[in-house]
N, C-alpha and C positions, 0 to 999 in steps of 0.2 A: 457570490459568496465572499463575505469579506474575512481578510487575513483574521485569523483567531477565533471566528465564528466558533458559537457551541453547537450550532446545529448539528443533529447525531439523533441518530436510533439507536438507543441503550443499547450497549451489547447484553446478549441473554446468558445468563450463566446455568450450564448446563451440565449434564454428568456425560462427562467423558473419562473412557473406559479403556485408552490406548496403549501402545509402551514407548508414549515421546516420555521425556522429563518434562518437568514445572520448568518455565519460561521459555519452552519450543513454539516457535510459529509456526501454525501449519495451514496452509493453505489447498484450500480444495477448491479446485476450476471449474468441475463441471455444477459444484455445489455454491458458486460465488461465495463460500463463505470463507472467512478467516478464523481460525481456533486460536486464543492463547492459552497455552496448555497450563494450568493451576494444581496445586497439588490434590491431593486426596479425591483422584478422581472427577475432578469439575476443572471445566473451559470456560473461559468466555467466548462468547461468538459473534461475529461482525458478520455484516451483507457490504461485500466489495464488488467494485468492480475489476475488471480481470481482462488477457489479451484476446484482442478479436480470433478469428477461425485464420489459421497462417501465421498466429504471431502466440499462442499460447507456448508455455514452456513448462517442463519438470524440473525438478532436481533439489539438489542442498544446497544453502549456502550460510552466510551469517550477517548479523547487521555488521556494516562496517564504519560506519558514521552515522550519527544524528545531528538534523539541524531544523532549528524554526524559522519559518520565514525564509524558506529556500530558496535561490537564484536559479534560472532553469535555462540551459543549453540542450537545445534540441538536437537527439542524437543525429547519425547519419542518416538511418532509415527515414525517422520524418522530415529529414529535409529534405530528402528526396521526394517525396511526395509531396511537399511542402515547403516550397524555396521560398515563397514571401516571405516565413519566419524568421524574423531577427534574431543572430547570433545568438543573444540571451535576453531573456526577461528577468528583471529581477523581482526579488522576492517583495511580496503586497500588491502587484498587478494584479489585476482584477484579467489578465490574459494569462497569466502563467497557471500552468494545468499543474504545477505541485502544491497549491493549497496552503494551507497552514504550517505543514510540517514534513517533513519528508526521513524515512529510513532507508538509508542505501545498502544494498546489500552487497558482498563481494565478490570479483570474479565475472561480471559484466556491465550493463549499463541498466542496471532495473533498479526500482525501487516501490517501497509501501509509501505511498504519499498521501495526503490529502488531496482536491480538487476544485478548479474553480466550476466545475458543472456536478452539481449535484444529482441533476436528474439522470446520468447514465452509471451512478452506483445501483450493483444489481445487474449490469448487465456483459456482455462480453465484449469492450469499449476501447480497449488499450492497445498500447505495441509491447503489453508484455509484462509492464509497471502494474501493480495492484493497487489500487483505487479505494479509496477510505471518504467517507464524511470527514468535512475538518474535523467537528467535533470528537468522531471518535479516533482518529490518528492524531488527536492531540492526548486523548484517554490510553489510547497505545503505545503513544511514546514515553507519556509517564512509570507505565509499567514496567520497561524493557531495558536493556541496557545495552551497548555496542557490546560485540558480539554473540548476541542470542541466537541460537539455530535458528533456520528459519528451512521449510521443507515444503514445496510446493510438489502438491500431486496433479492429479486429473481427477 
């Protein structure tokens, strides 16, 4: 997948019938989906990928930064599993797993990013990070702005 690609399945816009506000992310794990919450009752909906079984997670947090064309340092965990990995890749490697664009969120090491493998959006793939088509975490970043809630369930 190359940096900026549009490749992306349209997110579906749907009626949602919640009590997040307009411009809450919410993320459902068991559902791989991703909601941006819009007003008058409608979301849009993305198919993400999400943390494998031992690495999924709940909770609040907010965007804390947006960047395109992100630099990526592999946390601890995968280096542990994965010492070959170079300190960092940066961003437009066709090896770095954040893709086109990346939403960090605050209070840990996770983020909404793009990817350079597309074929594991949709599945339960991550150490925890949610996983986006470029195309459409380039469509999500448009939308949102540092500090959006963001609210990952199960």
């Amino acid at each position: 997948m190359q940096l900026g690609s549009t490749d992306a399945w349209a997110a579906d816009l749907i009626a949602f019938r919640e009590a997040f506000s307009p411009g809450t992310i919410v993320v459902r794990t068991s559902e791989r989906r991703l909601y941006l919450v819009l007003r008058n009752g409608r979301a849009l909906r993305y198919i993400v990928g999400v943390g494998r079984v031992g690495r999924q997670w709940v909770g609040k947090s907010h965007i804390e930064a947006k960047f395109i064309g992100p630099n990526w340092a592999p946390p601890d965990a995968i280096r542990r599993d994965k010492p070959q990995l170079p300190a960092l890749i940066p961003g437009g490697s066709p090896s770095n797993p954040m893709g086109a664009a990346a939403l960090t969120l605050a209070g840990g090491t996770y983020a909404i990013h793009g990817t350079n493998a597309p074929e594991t959006i949709g599945g339960f793939v991550s150490y925890g990070c949610i996983r986006m088509l470029n195309g459409d975490i380039l469509d999500l970043y448009a939308r949102v702005d540092v500090g959006s809630r963001v609210i990952v369930t199960q």
